[in-house]
PQR file of N, CA, C, O and H, with PARSE charges and radii, in Angstrom:
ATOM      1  N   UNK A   1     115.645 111.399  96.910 -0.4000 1.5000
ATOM      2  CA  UNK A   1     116.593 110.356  97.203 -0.0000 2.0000
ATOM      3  C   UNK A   1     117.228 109.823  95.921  0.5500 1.7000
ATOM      4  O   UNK A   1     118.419 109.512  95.930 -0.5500 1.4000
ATOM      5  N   UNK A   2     116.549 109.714  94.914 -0.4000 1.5000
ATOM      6  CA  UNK A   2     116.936 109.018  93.493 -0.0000 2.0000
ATOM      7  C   UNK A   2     117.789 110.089  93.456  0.5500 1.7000
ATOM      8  O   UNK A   2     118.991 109.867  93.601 -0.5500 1.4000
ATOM      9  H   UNK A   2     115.581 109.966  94.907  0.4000 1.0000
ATOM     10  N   UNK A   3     117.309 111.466  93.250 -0.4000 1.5000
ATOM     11  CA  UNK A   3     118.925 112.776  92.524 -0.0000 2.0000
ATOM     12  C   UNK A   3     119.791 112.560  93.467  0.5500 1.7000
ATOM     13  O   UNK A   3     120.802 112.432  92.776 -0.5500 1.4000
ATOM     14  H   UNK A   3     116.332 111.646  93.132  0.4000 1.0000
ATOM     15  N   UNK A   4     120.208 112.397  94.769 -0.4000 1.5000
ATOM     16  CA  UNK A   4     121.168 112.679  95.393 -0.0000 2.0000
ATOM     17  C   UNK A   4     122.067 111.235  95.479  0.5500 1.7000
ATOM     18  O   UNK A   4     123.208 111.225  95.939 -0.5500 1.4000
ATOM     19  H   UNK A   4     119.387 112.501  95.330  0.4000 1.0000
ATOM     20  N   UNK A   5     121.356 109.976  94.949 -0.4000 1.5000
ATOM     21  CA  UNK A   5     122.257 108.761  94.760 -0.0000 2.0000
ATOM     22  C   UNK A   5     123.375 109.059  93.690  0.5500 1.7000
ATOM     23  O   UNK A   5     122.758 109.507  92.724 -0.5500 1.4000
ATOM     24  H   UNK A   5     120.429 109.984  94.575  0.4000 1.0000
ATOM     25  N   UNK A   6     124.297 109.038  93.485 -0.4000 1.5000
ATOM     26  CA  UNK A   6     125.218 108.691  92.784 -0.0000 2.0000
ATOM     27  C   UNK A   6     125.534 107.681  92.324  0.5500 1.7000
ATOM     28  O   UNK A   6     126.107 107.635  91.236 -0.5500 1.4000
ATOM     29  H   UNK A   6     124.799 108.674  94.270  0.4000 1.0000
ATOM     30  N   UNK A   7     125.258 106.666  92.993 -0.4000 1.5000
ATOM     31  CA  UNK A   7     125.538 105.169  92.441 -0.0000 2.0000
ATOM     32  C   UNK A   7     124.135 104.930  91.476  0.5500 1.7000
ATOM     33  O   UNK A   7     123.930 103.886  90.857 -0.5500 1.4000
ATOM     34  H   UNK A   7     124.792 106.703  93.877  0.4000 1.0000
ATOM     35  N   UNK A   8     123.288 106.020  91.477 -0.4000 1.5000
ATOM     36  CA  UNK A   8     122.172 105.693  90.807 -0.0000 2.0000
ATOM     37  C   UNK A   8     122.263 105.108  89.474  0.5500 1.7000
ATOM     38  O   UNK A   8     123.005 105.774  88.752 -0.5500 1.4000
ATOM     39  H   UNK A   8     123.455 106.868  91.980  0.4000 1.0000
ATOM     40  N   UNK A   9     121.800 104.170  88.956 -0.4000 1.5000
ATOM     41  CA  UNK A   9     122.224 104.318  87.147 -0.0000 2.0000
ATOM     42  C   UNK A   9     120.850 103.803  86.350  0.5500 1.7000
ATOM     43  O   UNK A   9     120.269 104.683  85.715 -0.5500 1.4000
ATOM     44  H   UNK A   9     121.198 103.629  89.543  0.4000 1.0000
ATOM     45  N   UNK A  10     120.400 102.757  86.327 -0.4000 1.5000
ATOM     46  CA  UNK A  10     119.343 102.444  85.171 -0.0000 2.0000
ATOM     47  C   UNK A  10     118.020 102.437  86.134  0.5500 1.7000
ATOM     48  O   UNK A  10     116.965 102.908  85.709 -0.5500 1.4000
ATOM     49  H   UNK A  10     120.872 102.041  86.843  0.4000 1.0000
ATOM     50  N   UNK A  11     118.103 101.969  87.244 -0.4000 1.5000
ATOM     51  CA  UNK A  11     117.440 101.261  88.257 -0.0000 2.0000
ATOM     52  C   UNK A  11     117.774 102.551  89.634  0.5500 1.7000
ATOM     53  O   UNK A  11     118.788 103.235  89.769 -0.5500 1.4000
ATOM     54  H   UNK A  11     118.960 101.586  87.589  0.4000 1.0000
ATOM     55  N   UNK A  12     116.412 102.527  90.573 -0.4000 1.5000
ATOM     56  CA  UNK A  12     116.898 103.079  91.952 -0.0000 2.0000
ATOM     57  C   UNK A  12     117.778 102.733  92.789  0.5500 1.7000
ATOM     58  O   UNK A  12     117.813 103.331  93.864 -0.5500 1.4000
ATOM     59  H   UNK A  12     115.589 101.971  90.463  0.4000 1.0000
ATOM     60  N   UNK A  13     118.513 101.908  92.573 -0.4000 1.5000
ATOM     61  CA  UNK A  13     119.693 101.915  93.433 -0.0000 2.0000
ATOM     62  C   UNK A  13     120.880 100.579  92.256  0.5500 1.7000
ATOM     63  O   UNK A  13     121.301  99.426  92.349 -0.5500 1.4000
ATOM     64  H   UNK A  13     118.485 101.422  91.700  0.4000 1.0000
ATOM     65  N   UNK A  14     120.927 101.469  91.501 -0.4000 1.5000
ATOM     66  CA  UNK A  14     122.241 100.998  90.731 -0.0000 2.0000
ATOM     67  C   UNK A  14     121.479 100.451  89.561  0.5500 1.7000
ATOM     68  O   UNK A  14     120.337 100.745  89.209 -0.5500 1.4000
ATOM     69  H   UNK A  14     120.585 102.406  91.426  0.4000 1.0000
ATOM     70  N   UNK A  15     122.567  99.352  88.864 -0.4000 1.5000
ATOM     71  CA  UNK A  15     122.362  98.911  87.253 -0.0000 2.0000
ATOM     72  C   UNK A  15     121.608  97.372  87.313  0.5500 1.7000
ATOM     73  O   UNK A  15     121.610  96.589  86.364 -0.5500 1.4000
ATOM     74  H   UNK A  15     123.495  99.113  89.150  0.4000 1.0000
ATOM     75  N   UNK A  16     120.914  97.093  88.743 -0.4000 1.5000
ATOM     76  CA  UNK A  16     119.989  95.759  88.768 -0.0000 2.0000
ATOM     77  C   UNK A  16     118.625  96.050  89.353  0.5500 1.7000
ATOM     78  O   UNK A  16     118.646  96.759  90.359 -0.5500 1.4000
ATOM     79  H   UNK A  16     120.913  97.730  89.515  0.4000 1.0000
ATOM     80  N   UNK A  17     117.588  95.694  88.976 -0.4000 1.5000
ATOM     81  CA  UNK A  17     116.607  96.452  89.774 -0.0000 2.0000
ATOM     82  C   UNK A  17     116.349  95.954  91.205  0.5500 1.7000
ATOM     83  O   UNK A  17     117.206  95.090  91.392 -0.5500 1.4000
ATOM     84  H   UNK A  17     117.571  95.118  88.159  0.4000 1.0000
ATOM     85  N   UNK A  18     115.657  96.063  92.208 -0.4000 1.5000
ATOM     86  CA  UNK A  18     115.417  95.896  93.417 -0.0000 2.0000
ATOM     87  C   UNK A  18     114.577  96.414  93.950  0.5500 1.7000
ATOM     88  O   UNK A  18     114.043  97.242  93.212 -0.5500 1.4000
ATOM     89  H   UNK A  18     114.961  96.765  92.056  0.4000 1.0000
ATOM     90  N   UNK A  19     113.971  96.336  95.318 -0.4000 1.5000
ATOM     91  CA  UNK A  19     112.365  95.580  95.566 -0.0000 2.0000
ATOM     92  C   UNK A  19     112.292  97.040  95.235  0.5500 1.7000
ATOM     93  O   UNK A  19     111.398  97.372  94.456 -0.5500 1.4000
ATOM     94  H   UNK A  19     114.405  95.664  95.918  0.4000 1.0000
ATOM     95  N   UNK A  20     113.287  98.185  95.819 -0.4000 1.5000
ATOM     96  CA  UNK A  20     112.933  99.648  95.438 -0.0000 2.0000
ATOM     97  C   UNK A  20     111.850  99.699  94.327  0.5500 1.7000
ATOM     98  O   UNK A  20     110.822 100.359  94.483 -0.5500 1.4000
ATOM     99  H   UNK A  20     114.013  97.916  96.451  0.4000 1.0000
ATOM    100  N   UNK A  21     112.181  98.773  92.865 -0.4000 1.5000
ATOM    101  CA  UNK A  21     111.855  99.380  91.396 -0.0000 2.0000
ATOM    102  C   UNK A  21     110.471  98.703  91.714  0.5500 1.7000
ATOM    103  O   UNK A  21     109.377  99.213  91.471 -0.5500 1.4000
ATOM    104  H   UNK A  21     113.016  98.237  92.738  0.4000 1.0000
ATOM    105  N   UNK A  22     110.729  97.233  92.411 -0.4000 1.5000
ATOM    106  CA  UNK A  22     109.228  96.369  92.639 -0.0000 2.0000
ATOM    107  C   UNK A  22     107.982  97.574  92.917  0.5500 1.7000
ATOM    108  O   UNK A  22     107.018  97.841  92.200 -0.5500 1.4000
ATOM    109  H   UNK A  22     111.617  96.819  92.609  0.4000 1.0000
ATOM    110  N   UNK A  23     108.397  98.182  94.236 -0.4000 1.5000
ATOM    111  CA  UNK A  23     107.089  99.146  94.580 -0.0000 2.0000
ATOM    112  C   UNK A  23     106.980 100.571  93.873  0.5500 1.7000
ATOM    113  O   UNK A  23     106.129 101.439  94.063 -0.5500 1.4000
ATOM    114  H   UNK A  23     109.181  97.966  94.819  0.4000 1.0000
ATOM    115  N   UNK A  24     108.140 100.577  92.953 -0.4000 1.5000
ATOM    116  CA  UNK A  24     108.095 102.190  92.208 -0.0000 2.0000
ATOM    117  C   UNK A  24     107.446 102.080  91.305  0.5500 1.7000
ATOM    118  O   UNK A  24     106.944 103.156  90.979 -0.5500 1.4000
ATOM    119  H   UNK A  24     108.831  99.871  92.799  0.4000 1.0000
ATOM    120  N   UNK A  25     107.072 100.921  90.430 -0.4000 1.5000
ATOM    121  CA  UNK A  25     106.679 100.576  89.196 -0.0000 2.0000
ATOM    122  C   UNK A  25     105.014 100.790  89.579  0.5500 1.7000
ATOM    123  O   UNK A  25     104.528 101.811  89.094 -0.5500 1.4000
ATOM    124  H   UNK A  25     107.479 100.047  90.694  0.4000 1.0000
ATOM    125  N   UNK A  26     104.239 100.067  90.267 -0.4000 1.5000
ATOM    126  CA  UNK A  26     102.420 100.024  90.206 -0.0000 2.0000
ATOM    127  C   UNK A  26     102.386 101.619  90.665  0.5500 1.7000
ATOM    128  O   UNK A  26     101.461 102.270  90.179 -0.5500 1.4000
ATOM    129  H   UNK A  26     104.634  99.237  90.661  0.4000 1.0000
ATOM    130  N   UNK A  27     103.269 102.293  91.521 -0.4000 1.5000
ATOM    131  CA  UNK A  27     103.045 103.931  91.981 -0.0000 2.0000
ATOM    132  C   UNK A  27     103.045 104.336  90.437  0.5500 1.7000
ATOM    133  O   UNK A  27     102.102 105.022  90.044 -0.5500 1.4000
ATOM    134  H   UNK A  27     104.021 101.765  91.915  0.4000 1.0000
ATOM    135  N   UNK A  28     103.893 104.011  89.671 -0.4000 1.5000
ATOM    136  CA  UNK A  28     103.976 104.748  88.101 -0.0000 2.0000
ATOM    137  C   UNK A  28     102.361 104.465  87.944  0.5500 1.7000
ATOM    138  O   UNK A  28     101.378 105.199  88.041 -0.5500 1.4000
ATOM    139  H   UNK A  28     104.659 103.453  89.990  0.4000 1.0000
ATOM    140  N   UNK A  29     102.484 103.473  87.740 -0.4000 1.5000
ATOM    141  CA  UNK A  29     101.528 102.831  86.940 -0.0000 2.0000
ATOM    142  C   UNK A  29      99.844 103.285  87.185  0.5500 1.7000
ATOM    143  O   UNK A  29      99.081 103.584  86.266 -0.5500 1.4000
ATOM    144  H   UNK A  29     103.282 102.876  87.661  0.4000 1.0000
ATOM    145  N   UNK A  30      99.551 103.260  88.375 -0.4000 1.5000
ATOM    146  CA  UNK A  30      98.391 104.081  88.990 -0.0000 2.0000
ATOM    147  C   UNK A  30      98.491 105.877  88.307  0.5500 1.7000
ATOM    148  O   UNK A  30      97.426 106.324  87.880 -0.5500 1.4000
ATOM    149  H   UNK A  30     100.170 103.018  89.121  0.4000 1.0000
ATOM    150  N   UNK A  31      99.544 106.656  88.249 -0.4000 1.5000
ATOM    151  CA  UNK A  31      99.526 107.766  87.677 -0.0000 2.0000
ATOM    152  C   UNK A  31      99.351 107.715  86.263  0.5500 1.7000
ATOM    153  O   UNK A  31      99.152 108.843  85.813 -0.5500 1.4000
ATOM    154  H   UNK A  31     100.409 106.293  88.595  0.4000 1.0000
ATOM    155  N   UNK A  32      99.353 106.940  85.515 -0.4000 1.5000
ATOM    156  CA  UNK A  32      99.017 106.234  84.441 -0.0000 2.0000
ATOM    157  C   UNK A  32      97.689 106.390  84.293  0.5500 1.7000
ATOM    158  O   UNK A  32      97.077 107.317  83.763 -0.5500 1.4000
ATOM    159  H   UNK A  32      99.515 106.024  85.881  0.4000 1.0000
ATOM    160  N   UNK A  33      97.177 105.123  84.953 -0.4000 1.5000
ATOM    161  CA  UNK A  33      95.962 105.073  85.257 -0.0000 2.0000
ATOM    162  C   UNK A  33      94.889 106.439  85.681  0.5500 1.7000
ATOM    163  O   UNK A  33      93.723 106.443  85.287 -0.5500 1.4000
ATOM    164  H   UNK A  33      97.674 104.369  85.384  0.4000 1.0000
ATOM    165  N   UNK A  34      95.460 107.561  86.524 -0.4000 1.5000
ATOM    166  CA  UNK A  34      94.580 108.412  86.594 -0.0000 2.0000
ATOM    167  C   UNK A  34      95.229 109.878  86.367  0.5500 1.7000
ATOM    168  O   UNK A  34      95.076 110.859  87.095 -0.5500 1.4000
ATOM    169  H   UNK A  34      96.407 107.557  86.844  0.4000 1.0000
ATOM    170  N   UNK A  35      96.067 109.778  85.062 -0.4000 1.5000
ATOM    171  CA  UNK A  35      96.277 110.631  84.009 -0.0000 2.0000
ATOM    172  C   UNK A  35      97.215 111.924  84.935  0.5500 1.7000
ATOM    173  O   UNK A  35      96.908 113.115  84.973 -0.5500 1.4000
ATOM    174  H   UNK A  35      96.191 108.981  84.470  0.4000 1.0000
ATOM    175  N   UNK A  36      98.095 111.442  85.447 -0.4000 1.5000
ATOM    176  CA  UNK A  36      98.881 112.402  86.453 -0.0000 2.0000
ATOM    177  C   UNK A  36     100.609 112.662  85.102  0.5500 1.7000
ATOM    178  O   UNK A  36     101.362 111.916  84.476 -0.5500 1.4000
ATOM    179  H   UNK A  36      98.344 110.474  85.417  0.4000 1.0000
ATOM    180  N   UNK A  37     100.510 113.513  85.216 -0.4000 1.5000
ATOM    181  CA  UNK A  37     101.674 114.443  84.373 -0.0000 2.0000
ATOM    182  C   UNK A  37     102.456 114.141  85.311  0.5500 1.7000
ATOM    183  O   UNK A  37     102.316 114.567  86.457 -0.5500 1.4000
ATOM    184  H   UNK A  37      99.898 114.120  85.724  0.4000 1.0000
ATOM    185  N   UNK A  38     103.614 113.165  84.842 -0.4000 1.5000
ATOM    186  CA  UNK A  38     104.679 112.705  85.359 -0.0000 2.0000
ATOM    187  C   UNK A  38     105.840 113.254  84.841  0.5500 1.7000
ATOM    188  O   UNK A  38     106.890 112.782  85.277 -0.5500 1.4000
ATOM    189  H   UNK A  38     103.727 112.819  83.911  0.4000 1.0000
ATOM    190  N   UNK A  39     105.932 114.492  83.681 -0.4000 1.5000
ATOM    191  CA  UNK A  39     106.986 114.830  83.356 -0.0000 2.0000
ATOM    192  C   UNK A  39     107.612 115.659  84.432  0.5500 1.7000
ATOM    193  O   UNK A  39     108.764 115.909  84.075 -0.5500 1.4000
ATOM    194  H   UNK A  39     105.079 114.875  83.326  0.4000 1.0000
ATOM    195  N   UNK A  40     107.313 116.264  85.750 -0.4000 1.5000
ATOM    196  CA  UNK A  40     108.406 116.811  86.833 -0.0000 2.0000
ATOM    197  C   UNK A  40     109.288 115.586  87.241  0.5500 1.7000
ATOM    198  O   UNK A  40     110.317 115.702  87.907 -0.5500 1.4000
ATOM    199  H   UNK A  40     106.377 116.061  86.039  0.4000 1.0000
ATOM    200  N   UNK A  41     108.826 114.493  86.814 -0.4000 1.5000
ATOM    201  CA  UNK A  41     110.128 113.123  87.463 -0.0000 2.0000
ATOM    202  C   UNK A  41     110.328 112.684  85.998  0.5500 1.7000
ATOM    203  O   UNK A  41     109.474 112.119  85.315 -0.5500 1.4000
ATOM    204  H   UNK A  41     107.990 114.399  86.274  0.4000 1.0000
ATOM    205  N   UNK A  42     111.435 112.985  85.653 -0.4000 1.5000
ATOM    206  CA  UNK A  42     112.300 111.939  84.633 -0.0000 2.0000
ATOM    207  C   UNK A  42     112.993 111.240  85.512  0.5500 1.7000
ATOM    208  O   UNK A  42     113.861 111.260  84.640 -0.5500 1.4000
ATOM    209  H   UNK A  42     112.129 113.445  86.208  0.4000 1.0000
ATOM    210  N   UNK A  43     113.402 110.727  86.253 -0.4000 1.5000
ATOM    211  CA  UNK A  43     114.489 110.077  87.038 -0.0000 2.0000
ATOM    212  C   UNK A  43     113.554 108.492  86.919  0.5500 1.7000
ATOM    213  O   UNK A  43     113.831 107.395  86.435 -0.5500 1.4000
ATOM    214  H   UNK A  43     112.696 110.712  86.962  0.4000 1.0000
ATOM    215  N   UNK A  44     112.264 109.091  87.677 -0.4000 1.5000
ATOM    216  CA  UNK A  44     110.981 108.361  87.994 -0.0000 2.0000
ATOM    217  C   UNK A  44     110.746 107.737  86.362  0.5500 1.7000
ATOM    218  O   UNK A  44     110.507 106.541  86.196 -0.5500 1.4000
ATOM    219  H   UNK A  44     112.039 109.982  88.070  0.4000 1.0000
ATOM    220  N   UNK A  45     110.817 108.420  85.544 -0.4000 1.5000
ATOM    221  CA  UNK A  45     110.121 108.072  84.152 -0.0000 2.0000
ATOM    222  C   UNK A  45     111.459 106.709  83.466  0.5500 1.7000
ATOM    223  O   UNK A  45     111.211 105.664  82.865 -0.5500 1.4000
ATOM    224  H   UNK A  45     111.011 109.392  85.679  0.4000 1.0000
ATOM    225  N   UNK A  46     112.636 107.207  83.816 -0.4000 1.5000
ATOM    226  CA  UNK A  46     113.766 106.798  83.222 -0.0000 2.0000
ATOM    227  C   UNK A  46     113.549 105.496  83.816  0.5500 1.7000
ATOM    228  O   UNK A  46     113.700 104.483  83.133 -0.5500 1.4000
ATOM    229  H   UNK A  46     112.838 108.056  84.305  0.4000 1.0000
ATOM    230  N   UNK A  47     113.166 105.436  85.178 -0.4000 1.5000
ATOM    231  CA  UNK A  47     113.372 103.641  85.991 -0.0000 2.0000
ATOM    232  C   UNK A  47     111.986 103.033  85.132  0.5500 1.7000
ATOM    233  O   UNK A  47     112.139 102.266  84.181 -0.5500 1.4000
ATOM    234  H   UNK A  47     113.043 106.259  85.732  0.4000 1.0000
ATOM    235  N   UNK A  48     111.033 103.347  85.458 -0.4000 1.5000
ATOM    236  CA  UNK A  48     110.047 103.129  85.054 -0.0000 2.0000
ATOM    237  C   UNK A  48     110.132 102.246  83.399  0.5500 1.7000
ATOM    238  O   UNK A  48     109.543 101.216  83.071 -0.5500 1.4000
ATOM    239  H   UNK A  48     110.909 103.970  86.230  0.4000 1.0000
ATOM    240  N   UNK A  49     111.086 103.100  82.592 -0.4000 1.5000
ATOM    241  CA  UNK A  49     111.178 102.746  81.539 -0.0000 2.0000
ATOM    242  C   UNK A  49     112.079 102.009  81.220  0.5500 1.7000
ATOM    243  O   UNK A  49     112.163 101.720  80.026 -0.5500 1.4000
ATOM    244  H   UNK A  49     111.565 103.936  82.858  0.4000 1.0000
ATOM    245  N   UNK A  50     112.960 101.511  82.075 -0.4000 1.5000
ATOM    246  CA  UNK A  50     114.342 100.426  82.362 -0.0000 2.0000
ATOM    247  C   UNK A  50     113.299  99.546  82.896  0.5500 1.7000
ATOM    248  O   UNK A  50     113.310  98.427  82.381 -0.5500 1.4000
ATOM    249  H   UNK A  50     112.892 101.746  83.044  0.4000 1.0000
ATOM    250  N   UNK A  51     112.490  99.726  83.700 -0.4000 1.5000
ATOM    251  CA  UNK A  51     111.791  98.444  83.778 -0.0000 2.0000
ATOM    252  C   UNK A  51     110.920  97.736  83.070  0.5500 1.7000
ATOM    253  O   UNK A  51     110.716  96.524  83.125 -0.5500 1.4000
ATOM    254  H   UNK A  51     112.482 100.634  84.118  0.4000 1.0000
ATOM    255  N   UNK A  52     110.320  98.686  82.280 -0.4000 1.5000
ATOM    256  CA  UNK A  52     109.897  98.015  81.355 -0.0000 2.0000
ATOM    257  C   UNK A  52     110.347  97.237  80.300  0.5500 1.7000
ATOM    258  O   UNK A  52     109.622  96.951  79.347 -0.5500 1.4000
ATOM    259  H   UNK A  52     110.486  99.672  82.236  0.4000 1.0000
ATOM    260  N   UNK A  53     111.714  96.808  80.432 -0.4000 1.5000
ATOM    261  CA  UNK A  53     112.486  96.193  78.928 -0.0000 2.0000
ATOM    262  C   UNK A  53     112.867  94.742  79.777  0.5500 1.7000
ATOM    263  O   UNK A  53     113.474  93.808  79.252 -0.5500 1.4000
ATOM    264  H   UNK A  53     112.303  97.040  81.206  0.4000 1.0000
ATOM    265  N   UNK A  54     112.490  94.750  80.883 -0.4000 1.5000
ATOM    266  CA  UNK A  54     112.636  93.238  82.084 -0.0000 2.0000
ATOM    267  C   UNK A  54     110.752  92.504  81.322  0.5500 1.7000
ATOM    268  O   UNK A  54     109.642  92.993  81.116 -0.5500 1.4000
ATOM    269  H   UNK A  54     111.998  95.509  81.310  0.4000 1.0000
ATOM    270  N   UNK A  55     111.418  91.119  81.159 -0.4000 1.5000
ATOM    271  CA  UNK A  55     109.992  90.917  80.821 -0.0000 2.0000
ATOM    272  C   UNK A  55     109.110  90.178  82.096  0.5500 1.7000
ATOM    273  O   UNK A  55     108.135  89.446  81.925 -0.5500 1.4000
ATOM    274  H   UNK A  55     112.320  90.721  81.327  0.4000 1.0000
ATOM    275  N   UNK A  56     109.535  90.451  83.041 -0.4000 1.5000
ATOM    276  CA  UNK A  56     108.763  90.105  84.526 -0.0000 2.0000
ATOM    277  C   UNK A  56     108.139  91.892  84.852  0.5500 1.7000
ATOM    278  O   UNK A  56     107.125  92.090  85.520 -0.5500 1.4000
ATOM    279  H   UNK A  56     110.327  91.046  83.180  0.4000 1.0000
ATOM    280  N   UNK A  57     108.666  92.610  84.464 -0.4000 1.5000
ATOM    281  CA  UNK A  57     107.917  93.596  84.707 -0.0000 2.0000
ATOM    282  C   UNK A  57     106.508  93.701  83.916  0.5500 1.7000
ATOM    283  O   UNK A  57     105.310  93.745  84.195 -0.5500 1.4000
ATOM    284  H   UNK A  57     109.490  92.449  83.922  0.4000 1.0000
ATOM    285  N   UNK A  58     107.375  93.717  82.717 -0.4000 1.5000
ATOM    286  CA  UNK A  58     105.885  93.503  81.396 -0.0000 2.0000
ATOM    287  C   UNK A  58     104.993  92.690  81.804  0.5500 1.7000
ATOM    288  O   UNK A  58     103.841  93.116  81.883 -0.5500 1.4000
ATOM    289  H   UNK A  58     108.348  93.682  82.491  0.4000 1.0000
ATOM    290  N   UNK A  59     105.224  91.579  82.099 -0.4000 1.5000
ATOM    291  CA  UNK A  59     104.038  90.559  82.447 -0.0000 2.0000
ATOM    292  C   UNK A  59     103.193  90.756  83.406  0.5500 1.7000
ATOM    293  O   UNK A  59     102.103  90.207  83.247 -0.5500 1.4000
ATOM    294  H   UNK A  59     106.160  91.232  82.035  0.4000 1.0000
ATOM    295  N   UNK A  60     103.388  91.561  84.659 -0.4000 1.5000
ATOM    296  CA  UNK A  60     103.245  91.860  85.978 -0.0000 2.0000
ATOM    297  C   UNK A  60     102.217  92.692  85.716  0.5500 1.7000
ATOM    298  O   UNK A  60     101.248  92.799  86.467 -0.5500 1.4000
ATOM    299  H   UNK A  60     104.273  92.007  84.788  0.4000 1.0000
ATOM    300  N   UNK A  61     102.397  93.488  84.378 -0.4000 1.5000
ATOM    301  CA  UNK A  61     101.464  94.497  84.137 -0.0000 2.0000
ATOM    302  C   UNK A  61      99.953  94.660  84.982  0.5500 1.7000
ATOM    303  O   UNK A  61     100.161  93.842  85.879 -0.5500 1.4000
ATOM    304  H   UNK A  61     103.185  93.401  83.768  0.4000 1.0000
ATOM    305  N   UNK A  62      99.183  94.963  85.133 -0.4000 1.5000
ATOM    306  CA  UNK A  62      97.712  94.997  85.219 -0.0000 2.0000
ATOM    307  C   UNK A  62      96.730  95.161  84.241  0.5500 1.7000
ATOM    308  O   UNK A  62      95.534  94.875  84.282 -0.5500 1.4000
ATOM    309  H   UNK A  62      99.014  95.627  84.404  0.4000 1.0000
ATOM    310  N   UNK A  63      97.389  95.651  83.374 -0.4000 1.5000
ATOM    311  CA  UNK A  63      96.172  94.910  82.256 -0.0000 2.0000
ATOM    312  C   UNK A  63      96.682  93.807  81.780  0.5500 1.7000
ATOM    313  O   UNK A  63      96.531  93.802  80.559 -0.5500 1.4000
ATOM    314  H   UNK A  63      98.361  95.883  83.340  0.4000 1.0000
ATOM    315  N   UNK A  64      97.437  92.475  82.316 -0.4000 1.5000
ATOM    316  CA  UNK A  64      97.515  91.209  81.820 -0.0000 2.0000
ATOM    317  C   UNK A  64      97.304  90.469  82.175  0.5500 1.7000
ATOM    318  O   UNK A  64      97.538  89.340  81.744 -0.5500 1.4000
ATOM    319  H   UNK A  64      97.560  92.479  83.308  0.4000 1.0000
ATOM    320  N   UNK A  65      96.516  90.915  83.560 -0.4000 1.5000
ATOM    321  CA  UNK A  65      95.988  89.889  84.613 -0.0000 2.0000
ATOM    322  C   UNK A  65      94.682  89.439  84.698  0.5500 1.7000
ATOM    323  O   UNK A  65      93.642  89.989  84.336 -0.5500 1.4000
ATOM    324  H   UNK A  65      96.325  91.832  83.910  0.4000 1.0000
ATOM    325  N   UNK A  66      94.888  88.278  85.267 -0.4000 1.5000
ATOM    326  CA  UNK A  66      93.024  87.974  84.813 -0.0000 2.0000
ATOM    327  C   UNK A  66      92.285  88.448  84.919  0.5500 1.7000
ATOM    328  O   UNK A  66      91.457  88.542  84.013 -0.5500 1.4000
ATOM    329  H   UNK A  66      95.733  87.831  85.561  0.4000 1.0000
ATOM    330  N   UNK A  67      92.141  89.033  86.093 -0.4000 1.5000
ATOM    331  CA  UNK A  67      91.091  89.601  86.662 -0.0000 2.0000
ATOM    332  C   UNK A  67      90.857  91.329  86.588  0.5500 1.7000
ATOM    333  O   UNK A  67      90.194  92.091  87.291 -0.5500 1.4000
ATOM    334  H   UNK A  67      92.813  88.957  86.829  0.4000 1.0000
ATOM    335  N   UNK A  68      91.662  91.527  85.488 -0.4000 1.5000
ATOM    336  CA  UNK A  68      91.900  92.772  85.051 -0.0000 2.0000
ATOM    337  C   UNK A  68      90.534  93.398  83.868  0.5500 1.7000
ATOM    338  O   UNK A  68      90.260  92.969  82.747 -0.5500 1.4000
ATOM    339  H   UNK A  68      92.201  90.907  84.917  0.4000 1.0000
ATOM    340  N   UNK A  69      89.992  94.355  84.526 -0.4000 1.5000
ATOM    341  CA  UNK A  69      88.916  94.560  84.219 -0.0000 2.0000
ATOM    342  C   UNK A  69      88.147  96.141  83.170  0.5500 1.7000
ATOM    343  O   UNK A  69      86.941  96.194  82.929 -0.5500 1.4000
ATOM    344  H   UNK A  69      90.214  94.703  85.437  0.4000 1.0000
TER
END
């Protein structure tokens, strides 16, 4: 769905993020977590990494949370 958007640009559905990036981001993030080779998705890697320069994403993190263990 991300390759065949055209309006696609920084973000899954255009140049603002949306709840799309909300639930795409912890899916990254868990492959992270259990060492999954994410280089077949750059599209995936590219949002991922546009979101990370939002500092509500950064903060959101899981290792910044309290109860993060």
């Amino acid at each position: 769905m991300l390759a065949a958007d055209a309006r696609r640009r920084d973000f899954c559905f255009g140049s603002t993020p949306t709840l799309a990036d909300v639930y795409l981001v912890p899916q990254v993030e868990k492959c992270r977590r259990f060492k999954v080779d994410m280089t077949g998705w750059p599209r995936i890697q590219a949002i991922d990494d546009a979101c990370a320069q939002i500092e509500a994403f950064r903060l959101a993190a899981p290792a910044l949370q309290p109860d993060a263990g």
